[in-house]
C-alpha positions as CSV (number, residue, x, y, z in Angstrom):
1,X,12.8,-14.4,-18.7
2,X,9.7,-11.7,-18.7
3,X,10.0,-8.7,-16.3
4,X,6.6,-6.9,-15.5
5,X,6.8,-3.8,-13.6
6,X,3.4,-2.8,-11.9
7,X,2.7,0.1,-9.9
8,X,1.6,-0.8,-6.2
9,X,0.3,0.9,-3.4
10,X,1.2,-0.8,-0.2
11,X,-1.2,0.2,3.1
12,X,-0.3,-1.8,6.8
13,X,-2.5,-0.5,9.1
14,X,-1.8,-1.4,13.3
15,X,-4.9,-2.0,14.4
16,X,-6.3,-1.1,17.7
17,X,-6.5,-4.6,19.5
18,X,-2.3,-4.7,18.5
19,X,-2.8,-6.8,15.6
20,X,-2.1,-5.9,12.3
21,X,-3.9,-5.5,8.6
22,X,-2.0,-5.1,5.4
23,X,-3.2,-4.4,2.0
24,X,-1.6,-4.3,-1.7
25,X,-3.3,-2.8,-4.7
26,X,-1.8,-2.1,-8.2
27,X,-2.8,1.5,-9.1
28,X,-2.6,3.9,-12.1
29,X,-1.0,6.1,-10.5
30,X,0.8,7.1,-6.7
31,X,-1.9,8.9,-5.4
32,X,-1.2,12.4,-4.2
33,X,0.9,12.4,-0.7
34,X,-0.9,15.3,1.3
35,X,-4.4,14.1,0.1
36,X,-3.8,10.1,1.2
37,X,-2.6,11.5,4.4
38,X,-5.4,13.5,4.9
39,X,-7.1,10.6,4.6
40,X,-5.5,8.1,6.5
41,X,-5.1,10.6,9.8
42,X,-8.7,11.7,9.8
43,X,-9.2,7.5,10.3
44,X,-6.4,7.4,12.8
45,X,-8.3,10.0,14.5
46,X,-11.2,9.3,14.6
47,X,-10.0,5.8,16.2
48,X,-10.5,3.1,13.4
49,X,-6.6,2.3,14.2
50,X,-3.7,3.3,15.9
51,X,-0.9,3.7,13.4
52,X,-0.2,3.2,9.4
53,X,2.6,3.7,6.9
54,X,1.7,3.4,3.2
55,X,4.3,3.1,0.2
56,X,3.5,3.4,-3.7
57,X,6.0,2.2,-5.5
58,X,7.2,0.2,-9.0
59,X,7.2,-4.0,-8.5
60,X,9.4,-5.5,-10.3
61,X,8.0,-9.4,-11.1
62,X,10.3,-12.0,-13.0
63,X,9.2,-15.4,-14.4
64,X,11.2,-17.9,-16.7
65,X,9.5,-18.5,-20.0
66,X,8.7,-21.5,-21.2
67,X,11.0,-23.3,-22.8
């Protein structure tokens, strides 16, 4: 079996109209908390949705080798 770990950020987004958006990207790095917030709220302000939550965190992916 081969275990790859990748580092993901996670973004699901309610949108104003009730539905939802949700969006997964494999990053470098976490990006800094207070920064990304910063972000996010001045969107949520300004009215391009009505709530988020956002996660960055390891993956862990398994697959059976050949044989």
């Amino acid at each position: 079996m081969t275990v790859t770990i990748k580092l993901m950020v996670i973004i699901l987004l309610w949108n104003n109209d009730g539905s939802f958006h949700s969006s997964v990207s494999e990053v470098k790095n976490c990006p800094e908390v207070e920064t990304f917030r910063a972000v996010m709220e001045e969107q949520r302000m300004s009215g391009s949705f009505k709530s988020w939550v956002a996660y960055c965190q390891k993956i862990v992916f398994a697959q059976d080798d050949p044989i």
